[in-house]
C-alpha positions as a Markdown table, in Angstrom:
| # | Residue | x | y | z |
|---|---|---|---|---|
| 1 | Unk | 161.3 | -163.2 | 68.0 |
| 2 | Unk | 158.2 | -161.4 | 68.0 |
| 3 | Unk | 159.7 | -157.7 | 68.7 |
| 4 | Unk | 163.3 | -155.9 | 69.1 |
| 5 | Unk | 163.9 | -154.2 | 71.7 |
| 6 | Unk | 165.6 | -150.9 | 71.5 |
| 7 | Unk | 167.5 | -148.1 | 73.9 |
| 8 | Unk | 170.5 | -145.3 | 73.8 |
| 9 | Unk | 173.7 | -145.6 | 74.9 |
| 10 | Unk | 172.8 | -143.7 | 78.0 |
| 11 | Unk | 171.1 | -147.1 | 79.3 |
| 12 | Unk | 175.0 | -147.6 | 80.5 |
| 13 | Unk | 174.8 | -151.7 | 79.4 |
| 14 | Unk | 177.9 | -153.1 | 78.5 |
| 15 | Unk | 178.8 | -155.4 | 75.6 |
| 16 | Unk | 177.9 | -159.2 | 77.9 |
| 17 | Unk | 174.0 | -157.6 | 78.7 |
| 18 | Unk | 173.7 | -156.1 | 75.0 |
| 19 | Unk | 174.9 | -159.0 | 73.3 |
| 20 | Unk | 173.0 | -161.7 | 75.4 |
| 21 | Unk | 169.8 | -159.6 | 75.6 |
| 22 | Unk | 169.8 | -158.9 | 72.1 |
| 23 | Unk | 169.3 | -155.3 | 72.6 |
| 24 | Unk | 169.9 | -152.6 | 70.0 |
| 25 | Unk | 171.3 | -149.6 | 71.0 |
| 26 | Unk | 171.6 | -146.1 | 69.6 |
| 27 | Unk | 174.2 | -143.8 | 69.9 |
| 28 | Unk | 174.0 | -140.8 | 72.2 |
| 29 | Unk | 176.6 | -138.2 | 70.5 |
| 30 | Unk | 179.2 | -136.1 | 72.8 |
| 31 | Unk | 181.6 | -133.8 | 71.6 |
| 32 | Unk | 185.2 | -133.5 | 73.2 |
| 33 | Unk | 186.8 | -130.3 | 72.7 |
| 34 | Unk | 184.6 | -130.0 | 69.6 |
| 35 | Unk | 185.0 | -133.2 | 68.2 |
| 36 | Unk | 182.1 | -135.3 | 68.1 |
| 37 | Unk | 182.1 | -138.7 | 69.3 |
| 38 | Unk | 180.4 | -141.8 | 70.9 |
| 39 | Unk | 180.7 | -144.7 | 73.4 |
| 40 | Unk | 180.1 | -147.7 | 71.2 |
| 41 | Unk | 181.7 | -150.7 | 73.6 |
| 42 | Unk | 181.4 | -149.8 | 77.4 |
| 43 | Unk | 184.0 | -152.1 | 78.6 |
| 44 | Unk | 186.6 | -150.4 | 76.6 |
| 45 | Unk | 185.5 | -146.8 | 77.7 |
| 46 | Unk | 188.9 | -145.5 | 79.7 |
| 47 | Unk | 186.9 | -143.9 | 82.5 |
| 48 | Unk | 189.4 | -142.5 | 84.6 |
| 49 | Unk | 191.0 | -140.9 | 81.3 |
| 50 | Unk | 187.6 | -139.4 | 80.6 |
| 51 | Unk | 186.6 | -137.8 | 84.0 |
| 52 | Unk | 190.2 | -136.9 | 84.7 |
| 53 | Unk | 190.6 | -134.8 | 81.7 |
| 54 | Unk | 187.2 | -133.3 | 82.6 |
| 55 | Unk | 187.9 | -132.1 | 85.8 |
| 56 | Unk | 191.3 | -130.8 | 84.4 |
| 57 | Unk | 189.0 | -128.5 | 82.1 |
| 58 | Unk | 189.1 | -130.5 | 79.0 |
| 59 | Unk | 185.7 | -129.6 | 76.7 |
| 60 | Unk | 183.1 | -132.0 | 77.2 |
| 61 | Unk | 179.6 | -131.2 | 74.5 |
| 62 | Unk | 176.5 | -133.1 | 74.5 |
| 63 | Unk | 173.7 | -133.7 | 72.1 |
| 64 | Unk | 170.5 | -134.6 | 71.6 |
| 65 | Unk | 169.7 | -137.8 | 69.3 |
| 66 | Unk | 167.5 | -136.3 | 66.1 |
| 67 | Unk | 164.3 | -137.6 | 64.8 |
| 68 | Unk | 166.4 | -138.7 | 61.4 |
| 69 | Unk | 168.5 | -140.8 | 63.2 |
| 70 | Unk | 165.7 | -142.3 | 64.9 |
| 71 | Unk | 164.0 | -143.4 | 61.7 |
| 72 | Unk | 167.1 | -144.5 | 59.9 |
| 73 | Unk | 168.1 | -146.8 | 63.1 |
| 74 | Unk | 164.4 | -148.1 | 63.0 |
| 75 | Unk | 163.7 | -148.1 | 59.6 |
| 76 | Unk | 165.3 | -151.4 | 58.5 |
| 77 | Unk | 164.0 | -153.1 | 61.9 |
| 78 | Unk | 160.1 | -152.1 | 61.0 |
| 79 | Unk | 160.9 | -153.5 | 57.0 |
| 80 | Unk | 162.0 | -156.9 | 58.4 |
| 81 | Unk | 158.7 | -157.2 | 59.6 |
| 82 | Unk | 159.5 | -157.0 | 63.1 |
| 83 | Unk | 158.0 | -154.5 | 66.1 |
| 84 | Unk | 159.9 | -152.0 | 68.4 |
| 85 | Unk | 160.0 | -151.3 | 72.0 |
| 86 | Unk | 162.1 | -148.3 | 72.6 |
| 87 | Unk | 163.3 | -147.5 | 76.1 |
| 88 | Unk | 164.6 | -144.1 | 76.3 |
| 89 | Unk | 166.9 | -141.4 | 78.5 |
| 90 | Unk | 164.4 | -139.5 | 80.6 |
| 91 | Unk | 162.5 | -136.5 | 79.2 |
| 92 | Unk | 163.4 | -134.6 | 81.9 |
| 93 | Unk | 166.7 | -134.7 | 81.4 |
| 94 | Unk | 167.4 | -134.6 | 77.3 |
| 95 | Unk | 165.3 | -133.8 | 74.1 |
| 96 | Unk | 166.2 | -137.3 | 73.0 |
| 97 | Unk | 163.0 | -139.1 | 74.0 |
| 98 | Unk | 160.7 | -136.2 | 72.4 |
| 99 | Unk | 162.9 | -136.8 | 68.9 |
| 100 | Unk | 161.9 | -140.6 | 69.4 |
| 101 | Unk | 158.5 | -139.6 | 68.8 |
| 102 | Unk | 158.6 | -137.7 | 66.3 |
| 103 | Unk | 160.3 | -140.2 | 64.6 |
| 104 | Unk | 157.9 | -143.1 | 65.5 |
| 105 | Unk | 154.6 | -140.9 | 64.1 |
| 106 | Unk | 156.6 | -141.0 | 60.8 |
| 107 | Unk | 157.4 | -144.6 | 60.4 |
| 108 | Unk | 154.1 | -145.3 | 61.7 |
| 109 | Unk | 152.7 | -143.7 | 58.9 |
| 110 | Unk | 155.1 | -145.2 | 56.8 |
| 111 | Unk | 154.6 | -148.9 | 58.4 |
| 112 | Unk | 150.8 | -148.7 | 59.6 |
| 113 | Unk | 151.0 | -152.1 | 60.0 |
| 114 | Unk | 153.5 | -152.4 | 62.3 |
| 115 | Unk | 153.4 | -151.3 | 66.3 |
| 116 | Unk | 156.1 | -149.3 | 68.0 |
| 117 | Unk | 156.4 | -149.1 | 71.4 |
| 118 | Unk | 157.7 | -145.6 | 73.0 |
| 119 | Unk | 158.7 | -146.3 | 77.1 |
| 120 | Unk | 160.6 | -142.8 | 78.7 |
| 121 | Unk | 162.4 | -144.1 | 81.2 |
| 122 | Unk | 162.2 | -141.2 | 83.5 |
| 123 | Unk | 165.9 | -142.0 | 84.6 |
| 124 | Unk | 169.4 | -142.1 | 83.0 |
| 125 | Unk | 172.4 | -144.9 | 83.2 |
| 126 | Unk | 171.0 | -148.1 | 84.9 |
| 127 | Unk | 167.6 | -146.4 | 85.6 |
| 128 | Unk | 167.0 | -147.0 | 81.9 |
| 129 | Unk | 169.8 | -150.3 | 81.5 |
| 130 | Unk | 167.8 | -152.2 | 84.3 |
| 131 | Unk | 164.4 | -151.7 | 82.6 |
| 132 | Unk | 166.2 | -153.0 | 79.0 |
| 133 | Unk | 166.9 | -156.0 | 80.8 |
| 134 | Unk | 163.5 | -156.4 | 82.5 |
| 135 | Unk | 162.4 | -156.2 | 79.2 |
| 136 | Unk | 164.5 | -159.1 | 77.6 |
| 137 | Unk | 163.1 | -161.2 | 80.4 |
| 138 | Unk | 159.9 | -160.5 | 79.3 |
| 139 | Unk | 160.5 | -160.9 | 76.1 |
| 140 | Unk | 162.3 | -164.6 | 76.7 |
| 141 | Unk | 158.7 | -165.3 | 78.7 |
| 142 | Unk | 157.1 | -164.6 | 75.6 |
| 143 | Unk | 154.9 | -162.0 | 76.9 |
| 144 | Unk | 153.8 | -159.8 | 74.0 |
| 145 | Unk | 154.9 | -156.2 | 73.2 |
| 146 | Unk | 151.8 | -154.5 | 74.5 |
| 147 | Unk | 152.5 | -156.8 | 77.7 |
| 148 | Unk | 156.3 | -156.2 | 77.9 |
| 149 | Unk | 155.9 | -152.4 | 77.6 |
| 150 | Unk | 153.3 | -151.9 | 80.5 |
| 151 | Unk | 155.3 | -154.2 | 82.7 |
| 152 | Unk | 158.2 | -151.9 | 81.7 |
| 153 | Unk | 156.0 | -148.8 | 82.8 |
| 154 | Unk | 155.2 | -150.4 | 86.1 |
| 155 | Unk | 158.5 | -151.2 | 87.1 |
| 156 | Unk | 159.8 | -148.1 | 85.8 |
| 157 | Unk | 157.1 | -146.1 | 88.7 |
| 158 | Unk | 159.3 | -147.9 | 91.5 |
| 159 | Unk | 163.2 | -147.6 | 90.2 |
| 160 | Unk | 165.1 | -145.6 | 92.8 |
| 161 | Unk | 167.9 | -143.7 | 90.9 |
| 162 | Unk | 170.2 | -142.2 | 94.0 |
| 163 | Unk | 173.3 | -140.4 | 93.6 |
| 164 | Unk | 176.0 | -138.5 | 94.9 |
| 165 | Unk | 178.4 | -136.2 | 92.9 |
| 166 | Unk | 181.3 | -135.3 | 93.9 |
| 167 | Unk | 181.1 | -131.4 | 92.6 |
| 168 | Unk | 177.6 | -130.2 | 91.8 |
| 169 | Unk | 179.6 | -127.7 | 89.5 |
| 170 | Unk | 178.7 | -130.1 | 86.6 |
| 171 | Unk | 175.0 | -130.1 | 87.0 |
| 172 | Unk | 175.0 | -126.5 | 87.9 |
| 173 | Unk | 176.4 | -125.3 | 84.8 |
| 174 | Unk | 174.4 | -127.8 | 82.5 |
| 175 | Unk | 171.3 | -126.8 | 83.9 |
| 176 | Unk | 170.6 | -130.5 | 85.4 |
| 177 | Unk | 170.2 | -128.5 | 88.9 |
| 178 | Unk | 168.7 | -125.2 | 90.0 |
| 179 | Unk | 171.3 | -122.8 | 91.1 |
| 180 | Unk | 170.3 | -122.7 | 94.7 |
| 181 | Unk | 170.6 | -126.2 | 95.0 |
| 182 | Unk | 173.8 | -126.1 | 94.1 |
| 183 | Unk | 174.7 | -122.9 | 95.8 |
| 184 | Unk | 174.1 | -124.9 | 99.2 |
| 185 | Unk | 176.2 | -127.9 | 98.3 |
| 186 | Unk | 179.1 | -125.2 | 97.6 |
| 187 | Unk | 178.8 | -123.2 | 100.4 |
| 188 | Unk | 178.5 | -125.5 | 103.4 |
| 189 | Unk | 180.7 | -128.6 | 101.7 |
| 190 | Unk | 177.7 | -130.5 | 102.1 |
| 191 | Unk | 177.6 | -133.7 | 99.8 |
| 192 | Unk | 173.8 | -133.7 | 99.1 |
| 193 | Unk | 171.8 | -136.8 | 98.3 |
| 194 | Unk | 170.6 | -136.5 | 94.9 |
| 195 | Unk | 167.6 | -138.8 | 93.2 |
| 196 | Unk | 165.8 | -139.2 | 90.0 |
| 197 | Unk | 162.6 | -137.6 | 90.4 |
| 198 | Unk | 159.1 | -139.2 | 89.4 |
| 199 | Unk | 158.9 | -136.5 | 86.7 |
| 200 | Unk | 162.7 | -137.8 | 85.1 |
| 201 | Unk | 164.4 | -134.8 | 86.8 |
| 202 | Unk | 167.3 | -134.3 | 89.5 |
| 203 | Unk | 166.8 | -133.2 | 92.7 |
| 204 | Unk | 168.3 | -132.8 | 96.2 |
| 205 | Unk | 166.4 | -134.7 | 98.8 |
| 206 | Unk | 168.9 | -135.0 | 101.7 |
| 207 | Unk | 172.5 | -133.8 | 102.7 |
| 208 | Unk | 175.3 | -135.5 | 104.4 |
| 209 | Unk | 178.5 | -134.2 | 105.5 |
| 210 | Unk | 181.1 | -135.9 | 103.8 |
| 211 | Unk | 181.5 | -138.3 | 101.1 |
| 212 | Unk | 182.0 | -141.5 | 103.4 |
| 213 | Unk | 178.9 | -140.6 | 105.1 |
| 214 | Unk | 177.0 | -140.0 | 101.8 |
| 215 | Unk | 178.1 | -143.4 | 100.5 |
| 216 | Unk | 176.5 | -144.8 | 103.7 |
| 217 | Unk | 173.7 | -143.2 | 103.2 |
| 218 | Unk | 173.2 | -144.6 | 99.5 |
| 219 | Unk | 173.2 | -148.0 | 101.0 |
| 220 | Unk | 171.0 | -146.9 | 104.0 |
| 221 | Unk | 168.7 | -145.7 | 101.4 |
| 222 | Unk | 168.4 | -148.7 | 99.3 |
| 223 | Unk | 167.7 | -151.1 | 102.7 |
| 224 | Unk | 165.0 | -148.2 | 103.2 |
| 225 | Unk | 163.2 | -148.2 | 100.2 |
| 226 | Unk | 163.6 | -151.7 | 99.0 |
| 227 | Unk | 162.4 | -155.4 | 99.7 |
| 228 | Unk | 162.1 | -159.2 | 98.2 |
| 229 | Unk | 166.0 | -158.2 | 98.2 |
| 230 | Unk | 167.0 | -162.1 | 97.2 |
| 231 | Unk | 165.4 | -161.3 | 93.4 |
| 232 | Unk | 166.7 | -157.7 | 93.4 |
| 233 | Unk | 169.2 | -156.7 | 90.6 |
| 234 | Unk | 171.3 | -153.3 | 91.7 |
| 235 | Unk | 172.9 | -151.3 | 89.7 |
| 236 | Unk | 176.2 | -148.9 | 90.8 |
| 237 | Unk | 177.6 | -146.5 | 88.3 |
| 238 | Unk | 180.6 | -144.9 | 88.7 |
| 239 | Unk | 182.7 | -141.7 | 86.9 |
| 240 | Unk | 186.1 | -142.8 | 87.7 |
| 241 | Unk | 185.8 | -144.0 | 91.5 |
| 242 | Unk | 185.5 | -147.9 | 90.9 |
| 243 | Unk | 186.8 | -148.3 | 94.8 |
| 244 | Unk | 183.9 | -146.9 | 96.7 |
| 245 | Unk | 181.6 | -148.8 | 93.4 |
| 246 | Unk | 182.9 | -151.5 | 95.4 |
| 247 | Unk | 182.7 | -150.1 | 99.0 |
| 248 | Unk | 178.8 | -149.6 | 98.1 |
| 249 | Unk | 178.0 | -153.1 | 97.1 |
| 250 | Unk | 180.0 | -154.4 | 100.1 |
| 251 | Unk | 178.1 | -151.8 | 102.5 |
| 252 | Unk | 175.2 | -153.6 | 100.6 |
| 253 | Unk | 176.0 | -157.3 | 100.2 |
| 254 | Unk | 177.2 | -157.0 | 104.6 |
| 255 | Unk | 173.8 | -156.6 | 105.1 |
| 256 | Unk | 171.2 | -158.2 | 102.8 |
| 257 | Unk | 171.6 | -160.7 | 100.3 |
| 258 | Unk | 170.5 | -160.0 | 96.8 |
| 259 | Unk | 170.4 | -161.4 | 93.4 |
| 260 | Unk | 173.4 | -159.6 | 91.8 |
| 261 | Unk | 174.8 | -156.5 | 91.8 |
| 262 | Unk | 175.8 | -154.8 | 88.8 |
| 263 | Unk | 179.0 | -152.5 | 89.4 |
| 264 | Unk | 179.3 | -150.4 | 85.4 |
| 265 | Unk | 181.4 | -147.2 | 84.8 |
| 266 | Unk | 178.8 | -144.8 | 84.0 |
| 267 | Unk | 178.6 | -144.4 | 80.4 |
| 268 | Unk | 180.3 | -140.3 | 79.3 |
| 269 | Unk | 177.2 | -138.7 | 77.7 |
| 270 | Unk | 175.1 | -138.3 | 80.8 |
| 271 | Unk | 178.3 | -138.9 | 83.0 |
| 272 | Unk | 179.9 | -135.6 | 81.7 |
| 273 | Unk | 176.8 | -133.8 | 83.6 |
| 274 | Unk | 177.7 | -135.3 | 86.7 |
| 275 | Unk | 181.3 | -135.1 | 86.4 |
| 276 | Unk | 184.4 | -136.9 | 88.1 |
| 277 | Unk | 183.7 | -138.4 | 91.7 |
| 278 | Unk | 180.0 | -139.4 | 91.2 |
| 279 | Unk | 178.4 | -142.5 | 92.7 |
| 280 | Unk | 175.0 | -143.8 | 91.3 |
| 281 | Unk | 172.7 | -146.5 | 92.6 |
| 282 | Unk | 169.6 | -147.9 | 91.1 |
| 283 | Unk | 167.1 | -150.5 | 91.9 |
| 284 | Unk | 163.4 | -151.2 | 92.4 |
| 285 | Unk | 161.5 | -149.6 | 95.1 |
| 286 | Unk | 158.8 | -151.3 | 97.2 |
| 287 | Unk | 156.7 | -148.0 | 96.3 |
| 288 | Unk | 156.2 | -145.7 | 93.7 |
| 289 | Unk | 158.9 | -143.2 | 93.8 |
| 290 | Unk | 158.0 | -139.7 | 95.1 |
């Protein structure tokens, strides 16, 4: 294996794609009522536990990976003699990414002459799982690192990340959302249409009155903005609504036939931001992203 591919725990994968991709994965840390904590095997994650306590008010922290834990996860990878490729939760989102290199001008000093490979995914959950597994195919074609990483970047231009959440409270008070934003989506009970922005951020692009509708117009969106749908891979996240997970990838599936659709609770250290209630789909766009 010529390189190993690396991401965070926000890449929402679960233990089948990790395992059979061979992907490493770092811990993003979370802190429940002060405790800290992480997410270490997706498929035992009790969602509805998680984003039930935190809309009952329970204490939900988040953190920033550092640039040690960075070089200590690496470290032992880059002494085996093997390179990196590190796809990481957006910069516009978390200080994570920026830690990552810091850390990689140290070990490359360290390891001169090894090569690391530094991708920010501009998106969060299956916005960064999606390209990790783009990545592994690359890697099983035995395209080289250099090759892998600016496939990654290319497909990374065109990933739609579209959500809805079902209380913009969360991203409000986080700072993931400007006030006003959020002010509207109180106000008028609109459910706004929220997407992952070409510069890694959040930001309202449509509103839809009520949820049903705003499901509907996830799928809507996706036969809008996508094509070659018989190779596409989708992605659905969910914080503690698996039903309408489901009731999107029908609304989907009724009308186009794609590849596969991944249907993943989304993962608690970027899901506590969006809180209980939110619905999250991701896939390549014909087009850049705006």
């Amino acid at each position: 294996m010529s390189f190993e591919i690396i991401t965070d725990s926000a890449a929402n994968l679960n233990k089948e794609n990790i395992e059979k991709g061979n992907v490493k994965v770092i811990e993003l840390p979370f802190f429940i009522n002060g405790e800290k904590s992480s997410l270490t095997n997706l498929d035992e994650f009790n969602d509805e536990e998680f984003y039930s306590a935190l809309k009952n008010g329970q204490s939900i922290k988040t953190s920033q990976i550092n640039p040690q834990s960075y070089v200590e996860f690496m470290r032992p990878i880059l002494e085996e003699g093997k390179d990196i490729l590190f796809i990481g939760l957006s910069s516009g989102v978390s200080g994570s990414f920026n830690s990552a290199l810091i850390a990689k001008e140290e070990l490359c000093e360290e390891f001169p002459q090894r090569q690391i490979e530094m991708v920010d995914s501009l998106g969060a959950a299956l916005g960064i799982g999606l390209l990790v597994l783009r990545a592994v195919k690359c890697r099983k074609n035995e395209m080289t690192l250099s090759e892998t990483a600016e496939r990654v970047i290319s497909i990374r231009d065109k990933m739609q990340q579209i959500f809805i959440v079902d209380d913009l409270m969360y991203l409000k008070r986080t700072g993931r959302l400007s006030n006003l934003a959020a002010a509207v989506g109180f106000v008028l009970g609109i459910k706004p249409i929220l997407r992952g922005s070409r510069e890694g951020k959040i930001e309202v692009f449509e509103k839809i009155r009520g949820r049903k509708q705003a499901i509907k117009s996830l799928a809507d969106k996706y036969i809008e903005l996508a094509k070659n749908h018989i190779n596409q891979t989708i992605g659905i996240t969910h914080t503690g609504c698996f039903e309408d997970a489901k009731y999107l990838a029908k609304l989907i599936s009724d009308k186009v036939k794609v590849k596969e659709i991944l249907i993943l609770k989304h993962e608690p250290a970027t899901g506590s931001h969006l809180g209980p209630g939110a619905l999250a789909l991701f896939f390549e766009g014909d087009k850049v992203r705006a």
